[in-house]
C-alpha positions in Angstrom: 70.1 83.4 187.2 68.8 85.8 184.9 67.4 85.5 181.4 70.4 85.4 179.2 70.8 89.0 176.7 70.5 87.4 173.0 73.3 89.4 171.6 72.7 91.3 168.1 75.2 90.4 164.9 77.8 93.4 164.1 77.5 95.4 161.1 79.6 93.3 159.8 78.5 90.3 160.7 75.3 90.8 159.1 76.8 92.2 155.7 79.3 89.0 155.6 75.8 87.0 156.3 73.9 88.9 153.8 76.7 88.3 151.0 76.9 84.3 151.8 72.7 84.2 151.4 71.7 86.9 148.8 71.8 86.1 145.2 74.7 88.1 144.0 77.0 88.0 141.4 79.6 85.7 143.1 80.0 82.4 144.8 83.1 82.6 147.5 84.9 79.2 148.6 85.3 79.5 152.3 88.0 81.7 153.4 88.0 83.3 150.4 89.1 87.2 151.0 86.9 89.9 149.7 85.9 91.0 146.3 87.1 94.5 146.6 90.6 92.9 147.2 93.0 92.3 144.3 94.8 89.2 143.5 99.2 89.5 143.6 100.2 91.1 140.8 102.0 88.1 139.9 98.4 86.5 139.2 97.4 89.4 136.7 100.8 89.1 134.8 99.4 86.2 132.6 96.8 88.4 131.7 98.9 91.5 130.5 100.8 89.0 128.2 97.4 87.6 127.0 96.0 90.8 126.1 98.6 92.8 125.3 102.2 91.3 124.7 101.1 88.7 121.8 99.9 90.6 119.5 103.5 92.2 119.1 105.7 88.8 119.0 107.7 88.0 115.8 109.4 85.8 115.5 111.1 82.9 112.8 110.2 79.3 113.1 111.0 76.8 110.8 108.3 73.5 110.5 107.2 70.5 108.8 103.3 69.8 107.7 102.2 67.3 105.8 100.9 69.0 103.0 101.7 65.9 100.6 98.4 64.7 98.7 96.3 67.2 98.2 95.6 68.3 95.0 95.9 72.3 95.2 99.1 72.1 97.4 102.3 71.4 96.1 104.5 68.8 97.9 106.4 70.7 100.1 106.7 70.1 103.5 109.0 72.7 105.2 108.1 76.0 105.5 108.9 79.1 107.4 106.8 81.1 109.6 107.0 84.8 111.6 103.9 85.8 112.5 101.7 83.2 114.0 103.6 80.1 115.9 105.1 81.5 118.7 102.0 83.4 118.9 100.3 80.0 119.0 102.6 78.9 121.4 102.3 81.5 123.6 98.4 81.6 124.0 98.9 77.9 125.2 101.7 79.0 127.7 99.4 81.4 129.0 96.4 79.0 129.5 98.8 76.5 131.1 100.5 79.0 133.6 96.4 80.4 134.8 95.5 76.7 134.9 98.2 76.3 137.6 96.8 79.3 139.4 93.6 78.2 139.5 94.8 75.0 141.1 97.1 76.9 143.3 93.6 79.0 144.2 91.5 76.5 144.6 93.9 74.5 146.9 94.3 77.7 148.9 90.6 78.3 149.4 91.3 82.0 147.8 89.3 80.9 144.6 86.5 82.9 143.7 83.8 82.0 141.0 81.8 84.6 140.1 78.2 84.1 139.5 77.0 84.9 135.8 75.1 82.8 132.9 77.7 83.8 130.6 80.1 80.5 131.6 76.8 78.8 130.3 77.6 79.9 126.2 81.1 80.0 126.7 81.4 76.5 128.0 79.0 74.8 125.0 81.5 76.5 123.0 84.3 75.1 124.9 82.5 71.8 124.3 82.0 72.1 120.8 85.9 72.6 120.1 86.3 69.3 121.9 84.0 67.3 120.1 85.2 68.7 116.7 88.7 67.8 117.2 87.9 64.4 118.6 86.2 64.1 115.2 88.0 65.7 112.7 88.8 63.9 109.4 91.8 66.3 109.8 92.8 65.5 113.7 96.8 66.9 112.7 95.3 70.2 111.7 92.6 70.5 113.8 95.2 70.3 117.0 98.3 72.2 115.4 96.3 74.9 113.0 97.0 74.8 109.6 100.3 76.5 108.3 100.9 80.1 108.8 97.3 80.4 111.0 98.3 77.9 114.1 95.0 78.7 115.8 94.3 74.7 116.5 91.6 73.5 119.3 94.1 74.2 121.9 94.3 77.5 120.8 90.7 77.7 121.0 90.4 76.5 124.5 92.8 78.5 125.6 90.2 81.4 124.5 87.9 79.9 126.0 89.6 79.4 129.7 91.6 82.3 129.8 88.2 84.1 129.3 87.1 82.7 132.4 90.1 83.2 134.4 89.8 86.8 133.4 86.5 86.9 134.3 87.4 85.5 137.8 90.3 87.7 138.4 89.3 91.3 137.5 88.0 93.0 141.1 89.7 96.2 141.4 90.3 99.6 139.6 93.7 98.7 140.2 93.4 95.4 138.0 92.0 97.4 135.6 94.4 99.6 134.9 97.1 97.5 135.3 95.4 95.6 131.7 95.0 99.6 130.5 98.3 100.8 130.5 99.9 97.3 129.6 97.5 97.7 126.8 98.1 101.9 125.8 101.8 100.4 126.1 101.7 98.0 123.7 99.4 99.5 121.4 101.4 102.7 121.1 104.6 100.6 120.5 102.8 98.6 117.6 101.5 102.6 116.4 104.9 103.7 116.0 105.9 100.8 114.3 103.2 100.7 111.6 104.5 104.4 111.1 107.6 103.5 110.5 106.0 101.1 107.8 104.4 104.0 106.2 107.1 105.9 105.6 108.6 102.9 104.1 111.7 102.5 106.8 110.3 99.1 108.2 112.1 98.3 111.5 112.0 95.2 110.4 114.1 95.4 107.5 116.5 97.4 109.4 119.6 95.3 110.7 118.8 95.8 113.8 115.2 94.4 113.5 115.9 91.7 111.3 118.4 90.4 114.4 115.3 90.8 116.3 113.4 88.6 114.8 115.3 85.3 113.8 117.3 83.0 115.6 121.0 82.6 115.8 121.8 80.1 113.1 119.9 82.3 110.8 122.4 85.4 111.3 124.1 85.0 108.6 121.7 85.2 105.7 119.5 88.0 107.4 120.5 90.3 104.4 118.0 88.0 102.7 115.4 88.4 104.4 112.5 90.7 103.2 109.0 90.5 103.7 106.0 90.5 101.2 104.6 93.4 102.0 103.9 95.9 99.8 105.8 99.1 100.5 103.9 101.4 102.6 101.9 99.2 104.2 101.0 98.6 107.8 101.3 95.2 108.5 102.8 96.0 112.0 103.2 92.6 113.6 99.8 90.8 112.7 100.9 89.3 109.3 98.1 91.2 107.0 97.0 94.9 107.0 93.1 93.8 107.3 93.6 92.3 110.7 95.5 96.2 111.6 92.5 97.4 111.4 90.2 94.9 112.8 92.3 94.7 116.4 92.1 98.5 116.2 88.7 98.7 116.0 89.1 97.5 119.9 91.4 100.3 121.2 89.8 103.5 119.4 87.0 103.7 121.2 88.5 102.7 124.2 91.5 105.4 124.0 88.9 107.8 122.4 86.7 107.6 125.1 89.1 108.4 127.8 90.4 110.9 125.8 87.0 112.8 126.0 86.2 112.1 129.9 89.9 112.2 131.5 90.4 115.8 133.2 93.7 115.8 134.2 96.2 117.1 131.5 98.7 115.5 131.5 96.8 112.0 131.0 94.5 113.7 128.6 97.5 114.6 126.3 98.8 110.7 126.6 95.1 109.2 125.8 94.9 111.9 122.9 98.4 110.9 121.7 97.5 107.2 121.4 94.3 107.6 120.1 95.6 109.9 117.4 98.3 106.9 116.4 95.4 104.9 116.4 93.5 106.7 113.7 96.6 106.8 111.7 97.0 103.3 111.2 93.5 102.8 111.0 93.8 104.8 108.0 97.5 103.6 107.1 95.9 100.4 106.5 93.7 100.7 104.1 90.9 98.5 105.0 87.3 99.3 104.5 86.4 96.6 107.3 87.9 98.3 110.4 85.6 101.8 109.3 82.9 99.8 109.0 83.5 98.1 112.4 84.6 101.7 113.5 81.2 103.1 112.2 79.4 100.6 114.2 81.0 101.5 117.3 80.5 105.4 116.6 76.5 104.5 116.1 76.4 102.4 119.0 78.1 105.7 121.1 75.5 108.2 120.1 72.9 105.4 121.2 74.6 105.1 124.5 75.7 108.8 125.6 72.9 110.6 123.4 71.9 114.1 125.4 74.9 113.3 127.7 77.8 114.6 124.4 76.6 117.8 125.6 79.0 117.8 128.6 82.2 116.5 126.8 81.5 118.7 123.7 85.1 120.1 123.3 86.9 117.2 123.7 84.5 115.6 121.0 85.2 118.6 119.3 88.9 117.9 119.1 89.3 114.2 118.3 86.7 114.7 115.8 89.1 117.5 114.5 92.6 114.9 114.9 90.2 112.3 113.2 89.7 114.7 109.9 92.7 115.8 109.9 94.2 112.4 109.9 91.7 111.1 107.2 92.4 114.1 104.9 95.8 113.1 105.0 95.5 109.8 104.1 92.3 110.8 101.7 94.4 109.8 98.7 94.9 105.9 100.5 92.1 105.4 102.1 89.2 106.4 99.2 90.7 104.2 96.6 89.6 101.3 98.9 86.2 103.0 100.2 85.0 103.0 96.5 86.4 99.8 95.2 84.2 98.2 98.1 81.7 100.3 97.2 81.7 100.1 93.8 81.6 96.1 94.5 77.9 96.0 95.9 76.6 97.7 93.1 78.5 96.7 89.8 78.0 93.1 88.6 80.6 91.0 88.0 79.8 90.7 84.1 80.5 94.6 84.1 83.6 94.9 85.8 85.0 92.1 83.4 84.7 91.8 79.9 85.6 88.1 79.0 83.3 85.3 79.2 82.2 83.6 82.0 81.7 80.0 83.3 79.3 78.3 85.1 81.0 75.4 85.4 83.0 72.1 84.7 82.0 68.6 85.1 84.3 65.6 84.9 81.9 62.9 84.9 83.7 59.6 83.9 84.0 59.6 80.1 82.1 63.0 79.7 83.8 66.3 80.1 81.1 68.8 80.2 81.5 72.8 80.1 78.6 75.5 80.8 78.6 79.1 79.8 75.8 81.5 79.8 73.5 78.2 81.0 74.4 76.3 78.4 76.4 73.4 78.8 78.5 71.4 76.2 78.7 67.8 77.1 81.5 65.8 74.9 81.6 62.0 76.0 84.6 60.4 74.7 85.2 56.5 74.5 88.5 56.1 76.7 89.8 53.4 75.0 89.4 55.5 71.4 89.2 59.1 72.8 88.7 59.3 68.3 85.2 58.5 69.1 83.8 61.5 70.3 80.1 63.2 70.5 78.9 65.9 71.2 75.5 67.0 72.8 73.9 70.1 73.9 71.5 70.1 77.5 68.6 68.7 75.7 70.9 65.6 74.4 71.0 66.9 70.9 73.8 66.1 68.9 76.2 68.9 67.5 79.2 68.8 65.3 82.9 70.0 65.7 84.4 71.5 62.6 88.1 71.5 62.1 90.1 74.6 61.7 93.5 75.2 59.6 95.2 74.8 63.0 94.2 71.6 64.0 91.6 73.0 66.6 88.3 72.6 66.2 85.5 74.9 67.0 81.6 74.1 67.9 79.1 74.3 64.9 76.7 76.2 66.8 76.9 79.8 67.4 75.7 79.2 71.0 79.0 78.2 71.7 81.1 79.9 69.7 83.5 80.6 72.5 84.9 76.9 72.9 87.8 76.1 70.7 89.1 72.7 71.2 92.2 70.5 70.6 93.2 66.7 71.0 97.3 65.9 71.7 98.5 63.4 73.2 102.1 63.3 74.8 103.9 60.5 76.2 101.3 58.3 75.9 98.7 60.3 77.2 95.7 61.9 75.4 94.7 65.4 76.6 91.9 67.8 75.7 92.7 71.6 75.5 89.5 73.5 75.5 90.0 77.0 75.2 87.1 79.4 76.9 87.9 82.3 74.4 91.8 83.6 76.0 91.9 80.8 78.8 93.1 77.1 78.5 91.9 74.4 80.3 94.1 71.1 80.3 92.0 67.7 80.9 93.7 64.5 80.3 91.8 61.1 79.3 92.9 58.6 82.0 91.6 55.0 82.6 89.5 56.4 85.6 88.1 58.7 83.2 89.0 62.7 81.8 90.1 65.0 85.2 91.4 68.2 85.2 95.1 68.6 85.0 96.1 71.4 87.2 99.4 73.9 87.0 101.0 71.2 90.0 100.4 68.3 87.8 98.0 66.8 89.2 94.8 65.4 88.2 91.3 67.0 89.5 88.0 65.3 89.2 85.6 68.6 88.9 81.7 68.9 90.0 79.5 72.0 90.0 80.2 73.4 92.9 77.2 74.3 95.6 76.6 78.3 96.0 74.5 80.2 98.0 74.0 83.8 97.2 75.9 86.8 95.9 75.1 85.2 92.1 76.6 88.1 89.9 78.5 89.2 93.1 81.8 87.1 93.1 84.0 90.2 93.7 82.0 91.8 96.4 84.5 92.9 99.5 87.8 91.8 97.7 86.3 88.5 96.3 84.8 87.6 99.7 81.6 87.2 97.5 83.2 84.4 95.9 84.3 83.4 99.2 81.3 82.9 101.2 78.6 81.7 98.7 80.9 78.8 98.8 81.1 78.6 102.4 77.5 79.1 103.4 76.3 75.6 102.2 79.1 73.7 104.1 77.4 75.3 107.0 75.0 72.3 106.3 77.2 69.5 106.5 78.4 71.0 110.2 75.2 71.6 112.0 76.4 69.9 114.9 80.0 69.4 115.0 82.3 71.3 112.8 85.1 70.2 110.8 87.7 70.8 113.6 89.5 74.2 114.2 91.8 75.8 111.4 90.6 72.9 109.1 88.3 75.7 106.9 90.7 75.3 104.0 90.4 71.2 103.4 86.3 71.9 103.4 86.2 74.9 100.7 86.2 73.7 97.1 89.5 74.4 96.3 88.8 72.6 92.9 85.9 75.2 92.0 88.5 76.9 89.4 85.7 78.4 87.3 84.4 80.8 90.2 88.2 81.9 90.8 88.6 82.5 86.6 85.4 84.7 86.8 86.3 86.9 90.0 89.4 87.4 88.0 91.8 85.5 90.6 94.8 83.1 89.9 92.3 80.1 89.0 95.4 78.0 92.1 94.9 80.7 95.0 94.4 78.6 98.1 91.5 79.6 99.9 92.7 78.9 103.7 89.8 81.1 105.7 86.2 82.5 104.6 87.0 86.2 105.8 84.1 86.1 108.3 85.0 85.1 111.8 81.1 83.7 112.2 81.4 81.3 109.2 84.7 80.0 110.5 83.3 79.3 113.3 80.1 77.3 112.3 82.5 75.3 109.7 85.3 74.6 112.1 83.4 73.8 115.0 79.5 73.4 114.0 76.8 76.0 114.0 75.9 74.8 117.6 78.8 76.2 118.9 78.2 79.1 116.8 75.3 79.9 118.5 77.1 79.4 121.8 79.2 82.4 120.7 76.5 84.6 119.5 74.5 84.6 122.3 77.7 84.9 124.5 78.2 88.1 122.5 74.5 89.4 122.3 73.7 88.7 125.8 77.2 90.7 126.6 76.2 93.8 124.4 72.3 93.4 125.6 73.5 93.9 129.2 75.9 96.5 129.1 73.4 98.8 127.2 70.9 98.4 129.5 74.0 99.0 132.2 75.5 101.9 130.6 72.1 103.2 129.7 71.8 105.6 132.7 75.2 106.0 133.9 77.3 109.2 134.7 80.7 107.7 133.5 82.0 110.3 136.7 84.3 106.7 137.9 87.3 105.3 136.2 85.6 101.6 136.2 82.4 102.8 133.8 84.2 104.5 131.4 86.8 101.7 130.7 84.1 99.5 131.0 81.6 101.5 128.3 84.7 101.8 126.4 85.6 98.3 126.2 81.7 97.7 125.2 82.2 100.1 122.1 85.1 98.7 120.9 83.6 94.9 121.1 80.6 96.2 119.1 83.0 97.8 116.5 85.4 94.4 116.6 81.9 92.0 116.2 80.8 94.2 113.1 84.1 94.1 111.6 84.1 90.3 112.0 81.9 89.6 109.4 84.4 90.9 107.2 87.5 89.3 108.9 88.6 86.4 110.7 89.6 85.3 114.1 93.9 84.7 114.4 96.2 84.6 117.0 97.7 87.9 116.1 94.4 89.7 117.4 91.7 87.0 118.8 93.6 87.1 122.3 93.0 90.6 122.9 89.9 90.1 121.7 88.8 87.0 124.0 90.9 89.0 127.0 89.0 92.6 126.5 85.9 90.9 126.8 86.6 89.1 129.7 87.4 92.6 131.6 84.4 94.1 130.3 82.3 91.1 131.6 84.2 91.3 134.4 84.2 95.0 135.4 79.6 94.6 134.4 79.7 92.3 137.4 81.4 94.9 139.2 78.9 98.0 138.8 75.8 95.5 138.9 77.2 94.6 142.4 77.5 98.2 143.2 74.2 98.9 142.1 73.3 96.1 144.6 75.3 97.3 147.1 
């Protein structure tokens, strides 16, 4: 018999080889059908929702928290939400319904996990929720959310894995634009609504949208209904106008950019059309975060297209134009809150207010002590004759009180000639009213020694509270000054495991009434978030996972400029992809002025997950 022909591998044989042994940027379970394939639609359907239907749910929910205990809440249990439960709830659905998919994948052999380092950052972070709910001093909270916020570790997660399924499930130009026009959909719908808040006819204080909104046994007091919103503004459906602006920083660039690229007219008009509603409420809203997160993104386009704007000059041209035109109109909105943040980072607190400030108070057994101007007042009473009463300066030296016609009595020393004082007792119980020039301060002399009694009746032991930074600088961004020099040290305490997620309000110093006095706040505001989605997420689930996130993030936007560098943007695939990249950079900047919520965090988590997605797409082209 002859020598037996060795028979060569097909074309495809070898490519189908070459895939299984070459490093790419996927791992295929056996049987598994090709890349270039899409999933059903049905499997894509979870995403939509994700991305773009959540954001726009409102709904009323009544529930119970127990709230009873803590010092700067009152003792109410039951309270009333629209904006944020069934948003909660729905996130979780979401995860659960993808979970099954993945099973049903997985069991099928059609699973496929793509190969990138990016699970690596996204999973410590994953990790990092876990262990900071397992041990939370606040383990309610830190699974349901606090009240009105319901973004719990479940929530979190759900981030986290519908991230990944996204990831995992975004192949085709076909998927892609089934998340775009789910997302121009929605987006547009949300557009017109905030108009309709502008122009102070709020579908939802029509009838008809009232109805909408709240359940059936609720019907018949709708006429009682009415939201807290200032008329005018657009709130649309994300509960406060700064997170309008934040979500939006998203979808401009993204709309924009397809604006300038499409060529066919009649999609040109409908990209130009939403981008333009964009802009509107951008403006509409009034927040100086989302322009500085839309500035951001406009830098980071120059970087990116540089000599290529040449080519798409007109159509720049004209949104540029839309945008102007837009801005002009709402010039008289818009500057009031470009200069008041403005005018924040560069007057100091002492000048924008003219009454005195405090450093601090200190309840310190039998010694109630008050600072001003660095000089603090200590006057130690003996608690069981609060008669017998001295009073010291820092360096321990005695001073005296002189008595006034009114019974008060004022400090003989004209370094604290602002105190006035006065000793009553009521029922049995012995207070102290000092008086800081115009503002009262109640303390009452218990057994355990003088606290702080506070507008809800209850008593307060008070400490100087730890700062770090923006001294003079309280009102910086809207108070956030205030805000996050109080936050920044309990990064400390949570360098490896945070607090537990939505538990941010039980770790600020909610006692820490002097700062809120000199910033000019209602001394019993609740501060419930630090209006900086990076801070929020170092206290709530540790600076390690903190970390996680950032180099998620900066490994994301490191890669797709080096990706989007060099390219044409002549397919459909880069130019939603570049644009998805923009609006991430703009959404990241206007995060340190903002926080993460279920109203746009989903949308968020879910764009990034297609832009990921669709960069392991044209790396695998470039391979190809």
């Amino acid at each position: 018999m002859g020598k037996k022909k060795k028979t060569e591998p097909s074309k495809k044989e070898r490519k189908s080889h070459s895939n299984m042994t070459s490093h790419s940027s996927v791992w295929q379970m056996s049987h598994a059908p090709s890349l270039d394939k899409g999933y059903h639609w049905f499997q894509l359907v979870p995403i939509v929702i994700f991305i773009a239907v959540i954001i726009m749910i409102v709904y009323m929910k009544t529930f119970t928290a127990p709230m009873r205990g803590y010092y700067w809440h009152s003792e109410k249990t039951n309270f009333t939400d629209f904006f944020s439960y069934y948003k909660s709830f729905c996130i979780i659905l979401m995860a659960v319904l993808v979970a099954i998919m993945m099973i049903y994948r997985t069991v099928t052999q059609s699973l496929f996990i793509k190969k990138t380092k990016l699970y690596i950052p996204l999973i410590i972070y994953g990790v990092f929720i876990l262990l900071s709910w397992a041990l939370s001093e606040y383990p309610y909270f830190a699974f349901h959310g606090f009240s009105e916020r319901f973004e719990g570790s479940p929530v979190l997660l759900s981030y986290v894995f519908m991230t990944f399924y996204i990831i995992n499930s975004i192949n085709t130009e076909k998927n892609i634009k089934l998340i775009l026009y789910g997302v121009g959909i929605s987006s547009s719908l949300l557009g017109l609504l905030g108009i309709s808040q502008f122009l102070e006819r709020d579908f939802f204080q029509t009838t008809f949208g009232k109805k909408l909104i709240t359940p059936q046994y609720y019907l018949e007091h709708i006429d009682k209904l009415k939201f807290n919103f200032t008329q005018g503004e657009i709130y649309q459906t994300v509960y406060n106008i700064n997170y309008v602006s934040f979500y939006l920083t998203l979808l401009i660039p993204l709309f924009g950019f397809l604006f300038i690229t499409e060529k066919k007219l009649i999609k040109k008009v409908i990209y130009g059309g939403i981008t333009g509603l964009l802009l509107f409420n951008l403006i509409g809203a009034k927040s100086s975060g989302g322009l500085f997160g839309m500035g951001v993104a406009f830098i980071m386009a120059l970087i990116i297209f540089n000599k290529k704007l040449k080519k798409w000059w007109k159509s720049i041209a004209l949104i540029l134009a839309v945008a102007l035109i837009v801005f002009v109109a709402g010039y008289n909105i818009i500057m009031p809150e470009i200069l008041s943040a403005l005018k924040s980072t560069s007057v100091s607190d002492q000048e924008l207010s003219q009454k005195q400030f405090i450093d601090y108070f200190d309840t310190d057994y039998d010694t109630l002590t008050i600072s001003c101007n660095d000089e603090p007042l200590s006057l130690t009473f003996d608690l069981e004759d609060p008669n017998d009463l001295l009073v010291k300066d820092k360096n321990a030296n005695s001073i005296n009180l002189i008595k006034q016609d009114d019974n008060s009595y004022k400090v003989d020393d004209p370094r604290f000639g602002m105190y006035t004082f006065k000793f009553t007792s009521e029922n049995g119980k012995n207070y102290i009213l000092a008086f800081v020039e115009e503002s009262k301060w109640i303390f009452e002399i218990t057994e355990d020694g003088i606290l702080f009694y506070n507008a809800l009746k209850k008593l307060v032991d008070l400490d100087p509270i730890r700062s770090y930074g923006f001294e003079n600088q309280l009102n910086l961004g809207s108070g956030r000054g205030l805000i996050w020099s109080r936050s920044l040290p309990l990064v400390k305490d949570h360098l490896l495991v945070g607090s537990g997620a939505d538990t941010y309000v039980f770790e600020f110093p909610q006692n820490d009434y002097a700062a809120k006095y000199n910033a000019n706040w209602p001394i019993y505001n609740i501060v419930d978030k630090p209006h900086n989605m990076y801070l929020q997420i170092a206290i709530n689930t540790g600076l390690i996972s903190l970390i996680s996130v950032l180099v998620l993030f900066g490994s994301y936007i490191i890669w797709s400029i080096k990706l989007y560098w060099k390219n044409q943007f002549e397919d459909f695939t880069s130019i939603v992809g570049v644009g998805i990249f923009l609006g991430i950079c703009g959404f990241l900047a206007a995060a340190m002025v903002n926080d993460s919520t279920v109203s746009v965090a989903p949308m968020f988590w879910g764009l990034l997950g297609v832009g990921i997605a669709i960069n392991l797409k044209l790396d695998k082209q470039a391979q190809d």
